[in-house]
mmCIF file of the N, C-alpha and C atoms, coordinates in Angstrom:
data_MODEL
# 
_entry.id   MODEL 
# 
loop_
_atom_site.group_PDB 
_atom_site.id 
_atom_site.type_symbol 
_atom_site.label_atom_id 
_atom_site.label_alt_id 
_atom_site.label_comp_id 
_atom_site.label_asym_id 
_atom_site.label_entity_id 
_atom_site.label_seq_id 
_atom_site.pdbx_PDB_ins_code 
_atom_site.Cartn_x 
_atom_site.Cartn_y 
_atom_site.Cartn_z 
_atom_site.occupancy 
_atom_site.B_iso_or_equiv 
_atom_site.pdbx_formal_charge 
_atom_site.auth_seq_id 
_atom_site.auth_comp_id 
_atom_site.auth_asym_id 
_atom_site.auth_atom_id 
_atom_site.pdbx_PDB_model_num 
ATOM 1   N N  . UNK A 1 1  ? 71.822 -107.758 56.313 1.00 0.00 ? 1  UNK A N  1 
ATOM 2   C CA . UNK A 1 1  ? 71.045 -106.707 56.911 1.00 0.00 ? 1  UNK A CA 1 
ATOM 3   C C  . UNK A 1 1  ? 71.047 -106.846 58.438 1.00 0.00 ? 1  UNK A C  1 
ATOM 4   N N  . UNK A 1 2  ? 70.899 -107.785 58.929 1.00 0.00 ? 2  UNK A N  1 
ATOM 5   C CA . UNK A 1 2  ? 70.978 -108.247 59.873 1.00 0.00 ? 2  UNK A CA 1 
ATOM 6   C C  . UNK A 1 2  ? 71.943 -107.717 61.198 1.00 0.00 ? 2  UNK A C  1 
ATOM 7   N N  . UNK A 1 3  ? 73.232 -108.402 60.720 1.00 0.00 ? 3  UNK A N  1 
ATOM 8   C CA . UNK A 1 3  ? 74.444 -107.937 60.756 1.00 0.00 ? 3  UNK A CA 1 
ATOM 9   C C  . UNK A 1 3  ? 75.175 -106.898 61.165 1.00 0.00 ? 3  UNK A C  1 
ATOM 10  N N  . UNK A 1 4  ? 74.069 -105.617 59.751 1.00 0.00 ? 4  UNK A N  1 
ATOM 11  C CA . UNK A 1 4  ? 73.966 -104.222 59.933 1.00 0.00 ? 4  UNK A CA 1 
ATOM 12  C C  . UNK A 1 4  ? 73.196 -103.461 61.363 1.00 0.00 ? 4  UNK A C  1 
ATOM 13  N N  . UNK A 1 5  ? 72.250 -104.358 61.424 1.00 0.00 ? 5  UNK A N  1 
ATOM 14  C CA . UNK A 1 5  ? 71.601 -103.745 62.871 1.00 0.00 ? 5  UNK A CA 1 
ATOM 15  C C  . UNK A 1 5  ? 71.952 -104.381 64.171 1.00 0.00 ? 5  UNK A C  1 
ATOM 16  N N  . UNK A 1 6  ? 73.090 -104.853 64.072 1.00 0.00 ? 6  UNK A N  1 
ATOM 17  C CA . UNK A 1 6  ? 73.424 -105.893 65.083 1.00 0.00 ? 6  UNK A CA 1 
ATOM 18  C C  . UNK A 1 6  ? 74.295 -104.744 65.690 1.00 0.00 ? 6  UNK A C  1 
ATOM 19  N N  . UNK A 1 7  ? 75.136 -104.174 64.491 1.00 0.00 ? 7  UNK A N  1 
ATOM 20  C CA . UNK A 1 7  ? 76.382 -103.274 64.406 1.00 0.00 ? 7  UNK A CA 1 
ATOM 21  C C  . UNK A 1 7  ? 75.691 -101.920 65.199 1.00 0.00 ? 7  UNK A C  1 
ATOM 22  N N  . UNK A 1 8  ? 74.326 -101.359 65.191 1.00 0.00 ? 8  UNK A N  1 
ATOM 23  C CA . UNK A 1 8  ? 74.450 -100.172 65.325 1.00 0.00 ? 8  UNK A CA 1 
ATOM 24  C C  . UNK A 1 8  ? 73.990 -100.095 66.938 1.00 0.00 ? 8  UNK A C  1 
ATOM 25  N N  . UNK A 1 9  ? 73.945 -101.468 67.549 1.00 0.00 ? 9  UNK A N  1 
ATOM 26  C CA . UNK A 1 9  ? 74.224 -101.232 68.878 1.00 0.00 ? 9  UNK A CA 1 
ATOM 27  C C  . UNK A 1 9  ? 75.561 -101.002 69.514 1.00 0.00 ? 9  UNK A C  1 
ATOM 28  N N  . UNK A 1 10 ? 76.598 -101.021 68.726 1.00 0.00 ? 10 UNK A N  1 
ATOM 29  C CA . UNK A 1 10 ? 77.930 -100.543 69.407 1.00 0.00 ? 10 UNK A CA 1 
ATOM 30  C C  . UNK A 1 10 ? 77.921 -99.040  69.099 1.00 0.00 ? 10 UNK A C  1 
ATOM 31  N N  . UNK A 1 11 ? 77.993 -98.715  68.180 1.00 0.00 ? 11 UNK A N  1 
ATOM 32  C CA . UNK A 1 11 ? 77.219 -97.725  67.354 1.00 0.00 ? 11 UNK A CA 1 
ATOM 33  C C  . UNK A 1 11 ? 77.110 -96.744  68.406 1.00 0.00 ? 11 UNK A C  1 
ATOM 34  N N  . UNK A 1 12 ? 75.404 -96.263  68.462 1.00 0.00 ? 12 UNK A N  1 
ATOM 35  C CA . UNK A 1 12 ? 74.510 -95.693  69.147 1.00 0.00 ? 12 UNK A CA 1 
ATOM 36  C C  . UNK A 1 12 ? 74.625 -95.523  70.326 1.00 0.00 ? 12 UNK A C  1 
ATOM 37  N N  . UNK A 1 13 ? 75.376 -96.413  71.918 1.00 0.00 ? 13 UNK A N  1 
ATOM 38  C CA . UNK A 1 13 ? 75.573 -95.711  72.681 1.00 0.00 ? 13 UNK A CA 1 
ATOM 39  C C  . UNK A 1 13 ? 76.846 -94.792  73.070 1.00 0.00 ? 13 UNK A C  1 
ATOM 40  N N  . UNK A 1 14 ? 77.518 -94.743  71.736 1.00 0.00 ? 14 UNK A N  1 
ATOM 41  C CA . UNK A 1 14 ? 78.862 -93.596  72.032 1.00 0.00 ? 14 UNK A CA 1 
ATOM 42  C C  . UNK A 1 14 ? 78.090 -92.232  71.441 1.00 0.00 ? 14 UNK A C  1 
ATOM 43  N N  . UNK A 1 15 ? 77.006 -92.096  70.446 1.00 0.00 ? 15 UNK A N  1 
ATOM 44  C CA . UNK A 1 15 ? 76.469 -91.203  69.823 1.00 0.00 ? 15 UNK A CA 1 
ATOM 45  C C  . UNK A 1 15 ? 74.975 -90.810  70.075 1.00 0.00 ? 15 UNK A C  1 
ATOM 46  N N  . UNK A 1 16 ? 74.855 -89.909  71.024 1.00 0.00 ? 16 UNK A N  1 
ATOM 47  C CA . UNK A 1 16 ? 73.487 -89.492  71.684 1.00 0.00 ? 16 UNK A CA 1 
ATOM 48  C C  . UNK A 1 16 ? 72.580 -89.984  70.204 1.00 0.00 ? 16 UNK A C  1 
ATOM 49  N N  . UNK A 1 17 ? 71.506 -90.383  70.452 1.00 0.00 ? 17 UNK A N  1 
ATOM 50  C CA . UNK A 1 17 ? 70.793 -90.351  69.429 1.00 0.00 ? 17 UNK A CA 1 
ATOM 51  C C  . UNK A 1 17 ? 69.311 -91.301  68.954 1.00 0.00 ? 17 UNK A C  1 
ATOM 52  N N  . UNK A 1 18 ? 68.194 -90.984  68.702 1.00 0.00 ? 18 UNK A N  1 
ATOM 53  C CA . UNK A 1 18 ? 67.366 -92.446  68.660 1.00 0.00 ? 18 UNK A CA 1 
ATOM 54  C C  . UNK A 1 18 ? 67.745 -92.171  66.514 1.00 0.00 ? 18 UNK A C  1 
ATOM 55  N N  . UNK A 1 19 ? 67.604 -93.805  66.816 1.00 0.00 ? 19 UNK A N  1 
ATOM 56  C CA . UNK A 1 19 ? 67.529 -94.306  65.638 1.00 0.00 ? 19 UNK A CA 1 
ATOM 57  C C  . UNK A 1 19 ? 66.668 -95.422  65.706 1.00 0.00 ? 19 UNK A C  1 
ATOM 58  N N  . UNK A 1 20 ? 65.847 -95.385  64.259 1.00 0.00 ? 20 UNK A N  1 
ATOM 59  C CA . UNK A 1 20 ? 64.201 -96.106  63.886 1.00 0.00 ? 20 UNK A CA 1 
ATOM 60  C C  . UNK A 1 20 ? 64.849 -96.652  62.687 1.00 0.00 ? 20 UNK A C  1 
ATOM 61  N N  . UNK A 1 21 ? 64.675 -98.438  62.820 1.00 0.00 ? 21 UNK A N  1 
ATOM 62  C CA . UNK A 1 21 ? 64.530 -99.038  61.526 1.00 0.00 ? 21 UNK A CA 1 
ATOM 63  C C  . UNK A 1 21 ? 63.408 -99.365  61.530 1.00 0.00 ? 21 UNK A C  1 
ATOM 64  N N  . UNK A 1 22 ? 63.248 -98.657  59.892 1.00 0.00 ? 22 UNK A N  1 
ATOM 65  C CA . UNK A 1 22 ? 61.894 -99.323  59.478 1.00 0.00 ? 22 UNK A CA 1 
ATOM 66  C C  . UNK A 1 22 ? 61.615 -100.423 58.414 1.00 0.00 ? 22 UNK A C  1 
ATOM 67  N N  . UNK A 1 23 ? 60.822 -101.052 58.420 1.00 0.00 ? 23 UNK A N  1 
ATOM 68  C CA . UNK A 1 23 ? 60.249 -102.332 57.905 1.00 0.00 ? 23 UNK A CA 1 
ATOM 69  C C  . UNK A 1 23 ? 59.330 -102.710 57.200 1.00 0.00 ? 23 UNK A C  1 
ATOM 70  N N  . UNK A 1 24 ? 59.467 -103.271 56.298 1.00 0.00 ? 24 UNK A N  1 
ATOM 71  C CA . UNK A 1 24 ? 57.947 -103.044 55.728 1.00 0.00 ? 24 UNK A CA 1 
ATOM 72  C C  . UNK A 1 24 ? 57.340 -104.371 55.587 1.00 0.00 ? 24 UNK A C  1 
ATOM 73  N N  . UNK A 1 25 ? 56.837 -104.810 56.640 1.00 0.00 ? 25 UNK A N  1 
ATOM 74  C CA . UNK A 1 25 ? 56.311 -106.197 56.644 1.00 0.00 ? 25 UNK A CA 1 
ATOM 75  C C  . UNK A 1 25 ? 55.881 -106.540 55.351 1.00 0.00 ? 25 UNK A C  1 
ATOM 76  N N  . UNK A 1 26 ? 54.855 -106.550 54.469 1.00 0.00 ? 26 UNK A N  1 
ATOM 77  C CA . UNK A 1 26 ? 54.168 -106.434 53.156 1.00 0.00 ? 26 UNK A CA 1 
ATOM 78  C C  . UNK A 1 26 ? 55.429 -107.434 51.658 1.00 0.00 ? 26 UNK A C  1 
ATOM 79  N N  . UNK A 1 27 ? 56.450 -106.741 52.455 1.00 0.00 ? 27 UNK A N  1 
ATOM 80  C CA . UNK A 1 27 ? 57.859 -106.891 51.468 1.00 0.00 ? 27 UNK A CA 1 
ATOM 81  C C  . UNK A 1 27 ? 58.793 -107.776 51.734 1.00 0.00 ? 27 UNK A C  1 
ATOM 82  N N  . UNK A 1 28 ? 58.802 -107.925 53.216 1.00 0.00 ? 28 UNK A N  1 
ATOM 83  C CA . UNK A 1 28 ? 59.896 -108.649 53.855 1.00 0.00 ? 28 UNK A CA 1 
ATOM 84  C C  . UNK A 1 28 ? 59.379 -109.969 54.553 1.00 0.00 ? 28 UNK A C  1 
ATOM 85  N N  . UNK A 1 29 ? 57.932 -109.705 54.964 1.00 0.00 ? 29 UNK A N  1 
ATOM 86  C CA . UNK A 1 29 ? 57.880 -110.760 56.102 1.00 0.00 ? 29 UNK A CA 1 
ATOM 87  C C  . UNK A 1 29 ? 57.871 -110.442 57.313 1.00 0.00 ? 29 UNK A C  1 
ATOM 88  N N  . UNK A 1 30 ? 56.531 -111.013 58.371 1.00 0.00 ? 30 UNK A N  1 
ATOM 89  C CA . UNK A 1 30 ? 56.915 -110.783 59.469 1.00 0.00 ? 30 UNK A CA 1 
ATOM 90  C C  . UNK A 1 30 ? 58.292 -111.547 60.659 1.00 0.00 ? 30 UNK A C  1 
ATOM 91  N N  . UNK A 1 31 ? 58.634 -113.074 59.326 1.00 0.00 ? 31 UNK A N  1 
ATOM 92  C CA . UNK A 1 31 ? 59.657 -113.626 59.776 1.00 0.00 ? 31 UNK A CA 1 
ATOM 93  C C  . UNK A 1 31 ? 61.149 -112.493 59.981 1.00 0.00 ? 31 UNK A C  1 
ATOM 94  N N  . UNK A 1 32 ? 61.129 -111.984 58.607 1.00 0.00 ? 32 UNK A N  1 
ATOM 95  C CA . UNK A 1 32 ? 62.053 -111.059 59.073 1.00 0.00 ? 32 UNK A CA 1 
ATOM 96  C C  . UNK A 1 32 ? 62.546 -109.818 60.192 1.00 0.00 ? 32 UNK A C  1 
ATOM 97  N N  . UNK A 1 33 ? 61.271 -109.415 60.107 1.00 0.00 ? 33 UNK A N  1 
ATOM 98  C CA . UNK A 1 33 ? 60.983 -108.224 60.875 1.00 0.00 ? 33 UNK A CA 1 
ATOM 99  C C  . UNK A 1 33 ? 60.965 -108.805 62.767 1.00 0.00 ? 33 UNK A C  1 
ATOM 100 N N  . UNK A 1 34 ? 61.099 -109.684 62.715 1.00 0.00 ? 34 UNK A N  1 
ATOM 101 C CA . UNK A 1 34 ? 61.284 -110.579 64.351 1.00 0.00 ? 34 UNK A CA 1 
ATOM 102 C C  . UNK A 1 34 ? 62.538 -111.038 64.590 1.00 0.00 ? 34 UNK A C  1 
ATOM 103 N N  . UNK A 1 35 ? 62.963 -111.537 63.809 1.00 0.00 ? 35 UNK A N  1 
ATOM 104 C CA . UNK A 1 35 ? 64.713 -111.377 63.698 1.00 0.00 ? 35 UNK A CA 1 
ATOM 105 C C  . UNK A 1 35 ? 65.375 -110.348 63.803 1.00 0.00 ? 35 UNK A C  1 
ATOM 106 N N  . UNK A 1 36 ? 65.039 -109.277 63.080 1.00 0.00 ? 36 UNK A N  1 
ATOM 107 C CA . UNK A 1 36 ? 65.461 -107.914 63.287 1.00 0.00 ? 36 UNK A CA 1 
ATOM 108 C C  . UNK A 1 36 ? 65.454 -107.471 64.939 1.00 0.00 ? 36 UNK A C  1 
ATOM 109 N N  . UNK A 1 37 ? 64.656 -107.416 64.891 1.00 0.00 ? 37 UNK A N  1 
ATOM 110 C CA . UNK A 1 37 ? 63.889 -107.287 66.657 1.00 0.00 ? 37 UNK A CA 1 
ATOM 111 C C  . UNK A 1 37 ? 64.944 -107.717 67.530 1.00 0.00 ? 37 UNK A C  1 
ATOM 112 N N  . UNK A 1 38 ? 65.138 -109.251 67.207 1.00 0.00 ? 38 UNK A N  1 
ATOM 113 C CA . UNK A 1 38 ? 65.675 -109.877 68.371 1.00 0.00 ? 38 UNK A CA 1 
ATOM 114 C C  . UNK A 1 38 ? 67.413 -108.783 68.429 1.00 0.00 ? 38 UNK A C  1 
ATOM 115 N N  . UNK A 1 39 ? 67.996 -108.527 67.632 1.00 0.00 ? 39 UNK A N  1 
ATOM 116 C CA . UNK A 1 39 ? 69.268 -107.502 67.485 1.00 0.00 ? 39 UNK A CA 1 
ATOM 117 C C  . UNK A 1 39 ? 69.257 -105.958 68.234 1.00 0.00 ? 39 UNK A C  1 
ATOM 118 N N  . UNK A 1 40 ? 67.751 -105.934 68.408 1.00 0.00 ? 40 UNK A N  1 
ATOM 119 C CA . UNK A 1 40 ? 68.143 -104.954 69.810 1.00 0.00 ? 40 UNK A CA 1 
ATOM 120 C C  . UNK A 1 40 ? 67.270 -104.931 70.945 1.00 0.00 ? 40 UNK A C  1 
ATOM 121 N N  . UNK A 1 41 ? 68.305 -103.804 71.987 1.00 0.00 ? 41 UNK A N  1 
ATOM 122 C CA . UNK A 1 41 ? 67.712 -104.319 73.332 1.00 0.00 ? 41 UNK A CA 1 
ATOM 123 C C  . UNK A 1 41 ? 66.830 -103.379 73.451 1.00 0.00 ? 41 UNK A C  1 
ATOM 124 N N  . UNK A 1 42 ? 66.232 -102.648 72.810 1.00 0.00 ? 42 UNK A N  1 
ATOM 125 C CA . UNK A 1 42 ? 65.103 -101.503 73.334 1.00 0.00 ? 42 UNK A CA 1 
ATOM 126 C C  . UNK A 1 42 ? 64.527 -101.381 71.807 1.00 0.00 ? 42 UNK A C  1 
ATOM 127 N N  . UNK A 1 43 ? 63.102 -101.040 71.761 1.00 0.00 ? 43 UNK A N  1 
ATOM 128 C CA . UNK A 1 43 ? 62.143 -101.329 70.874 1.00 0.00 ? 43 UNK A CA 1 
ATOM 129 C C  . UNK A 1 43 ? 60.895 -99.997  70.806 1.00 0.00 ? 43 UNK A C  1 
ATOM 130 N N  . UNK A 1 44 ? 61.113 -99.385  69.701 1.00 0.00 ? 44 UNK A N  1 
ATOM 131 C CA . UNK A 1 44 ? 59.427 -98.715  69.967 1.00 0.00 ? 44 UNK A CA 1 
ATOM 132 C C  . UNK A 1 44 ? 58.642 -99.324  69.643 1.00 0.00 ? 44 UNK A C  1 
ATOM 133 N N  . UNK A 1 45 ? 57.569 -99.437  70.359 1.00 0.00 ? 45 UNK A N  1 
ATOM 134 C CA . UNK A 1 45 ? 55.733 -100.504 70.049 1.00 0.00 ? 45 UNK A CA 1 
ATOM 135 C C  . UNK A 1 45 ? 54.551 -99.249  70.319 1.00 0.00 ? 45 UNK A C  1 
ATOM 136 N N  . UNK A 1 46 ? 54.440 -99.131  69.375 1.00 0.00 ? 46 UNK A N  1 
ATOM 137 C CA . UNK A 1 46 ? 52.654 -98.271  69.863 1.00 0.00 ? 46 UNK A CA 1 
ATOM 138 C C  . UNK A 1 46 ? 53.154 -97.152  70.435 1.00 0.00 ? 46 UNK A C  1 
ATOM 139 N N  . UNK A 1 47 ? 54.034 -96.543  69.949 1.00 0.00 ? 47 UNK A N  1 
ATOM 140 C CA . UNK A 1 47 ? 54.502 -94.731  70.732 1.00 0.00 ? 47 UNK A CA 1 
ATOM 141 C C  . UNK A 1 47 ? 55.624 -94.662  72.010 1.00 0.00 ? 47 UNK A C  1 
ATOM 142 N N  . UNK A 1 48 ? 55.940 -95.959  72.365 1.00 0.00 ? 48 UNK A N  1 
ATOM 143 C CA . UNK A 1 48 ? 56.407 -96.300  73.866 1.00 0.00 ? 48 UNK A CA 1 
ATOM 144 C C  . UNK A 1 48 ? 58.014 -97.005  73.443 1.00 0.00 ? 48 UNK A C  1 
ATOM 145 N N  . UNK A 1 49 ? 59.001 -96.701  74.414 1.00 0.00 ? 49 UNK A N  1 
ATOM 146 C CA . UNK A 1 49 ? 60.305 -97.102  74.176 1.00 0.00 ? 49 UNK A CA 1 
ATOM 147 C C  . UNK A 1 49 ? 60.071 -98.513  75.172 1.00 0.00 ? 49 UNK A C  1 
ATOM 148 N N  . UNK A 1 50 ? 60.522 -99.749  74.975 1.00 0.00 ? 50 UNK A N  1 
ATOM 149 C CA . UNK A 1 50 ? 60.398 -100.667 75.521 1.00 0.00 ? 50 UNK A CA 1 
ATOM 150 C C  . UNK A 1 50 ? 61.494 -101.637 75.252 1.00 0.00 ? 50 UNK A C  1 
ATOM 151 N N  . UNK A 1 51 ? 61.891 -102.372 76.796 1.00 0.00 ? 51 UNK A N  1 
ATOM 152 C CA . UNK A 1 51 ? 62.952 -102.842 77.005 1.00 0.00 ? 51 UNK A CA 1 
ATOM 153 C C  . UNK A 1 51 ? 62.555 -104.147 76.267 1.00 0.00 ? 51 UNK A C  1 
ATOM 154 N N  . UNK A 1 52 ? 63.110 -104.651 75.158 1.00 0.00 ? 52 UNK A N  1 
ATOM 155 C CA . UNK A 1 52 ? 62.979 -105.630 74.122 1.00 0.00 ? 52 UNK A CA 1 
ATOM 156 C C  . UNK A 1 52 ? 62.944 -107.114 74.937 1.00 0.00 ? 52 UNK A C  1 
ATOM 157 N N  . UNK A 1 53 ? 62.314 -107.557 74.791 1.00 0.00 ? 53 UNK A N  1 
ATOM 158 C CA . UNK A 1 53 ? 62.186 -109.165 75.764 1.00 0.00 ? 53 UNK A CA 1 
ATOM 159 C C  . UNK A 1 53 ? 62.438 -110.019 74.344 1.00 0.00 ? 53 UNK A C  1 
ATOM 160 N N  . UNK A 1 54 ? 62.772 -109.688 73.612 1.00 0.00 ? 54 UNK A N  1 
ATOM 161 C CA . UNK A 1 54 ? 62.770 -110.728 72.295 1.00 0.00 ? 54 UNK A CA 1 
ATOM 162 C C  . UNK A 1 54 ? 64.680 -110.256 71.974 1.00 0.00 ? 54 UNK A C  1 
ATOM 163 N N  . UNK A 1 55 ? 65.136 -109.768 72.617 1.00 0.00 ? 55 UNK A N  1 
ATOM 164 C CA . UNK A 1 55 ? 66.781 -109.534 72.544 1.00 0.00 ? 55 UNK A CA 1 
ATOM 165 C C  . UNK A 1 55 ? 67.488 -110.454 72.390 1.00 0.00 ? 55 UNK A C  1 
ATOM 166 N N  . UNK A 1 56 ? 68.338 -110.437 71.626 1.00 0.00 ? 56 UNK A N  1 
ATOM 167 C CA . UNK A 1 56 ? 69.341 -111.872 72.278 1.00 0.00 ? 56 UNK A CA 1 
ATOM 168 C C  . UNK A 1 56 ? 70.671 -111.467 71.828 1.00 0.00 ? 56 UNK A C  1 
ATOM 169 N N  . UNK A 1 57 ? 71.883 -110.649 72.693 1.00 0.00 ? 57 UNK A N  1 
ATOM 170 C CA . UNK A 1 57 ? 73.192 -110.282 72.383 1.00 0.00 ? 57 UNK A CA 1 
ATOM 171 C C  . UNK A 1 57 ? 73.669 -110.787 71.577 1.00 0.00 ? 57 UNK A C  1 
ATOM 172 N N  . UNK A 1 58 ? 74.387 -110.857 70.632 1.00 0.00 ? 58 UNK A N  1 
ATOM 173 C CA . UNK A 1 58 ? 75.536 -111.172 69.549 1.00 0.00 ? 58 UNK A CA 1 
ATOM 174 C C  . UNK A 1 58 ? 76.505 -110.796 69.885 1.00 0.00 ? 58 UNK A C  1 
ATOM 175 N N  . UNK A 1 59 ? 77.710 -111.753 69.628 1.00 0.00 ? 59 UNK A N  1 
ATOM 176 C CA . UNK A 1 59 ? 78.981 -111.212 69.449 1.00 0.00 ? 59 UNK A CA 1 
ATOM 177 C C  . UNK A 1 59 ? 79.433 -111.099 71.168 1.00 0.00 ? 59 UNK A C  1 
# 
């Protein structure tokens, strides 16, 4: 899964577009859902687009 969202940063800036993964802490874990995180560089929190400080490039 991971992997998968790692991928859709090459992705997404050739193709205008916002894209939202969603998560369902309850199911997954907030361990997971922070890992996820770290795979991209911009983040919505609370209504607001925000430059991800928890990023860390791959690849």
């Amino acid at each position: 899964m991971l992997a998968y969202e790692a991928r859709l940063n090459d992705f997404a800036p050739r193709h205008p577009q916002s894209i939202l993964c969603l998560y369902d802490i309850d199911a997954l874990g907030t361990g997971v859902v922070f890992e996820a995180m770290r795979v991209h560089p911009r983040i919505w929190l609370s209504g607001l687009v925000l430059e991800n400080t928890l990023y860390e490039r791959t690849g």
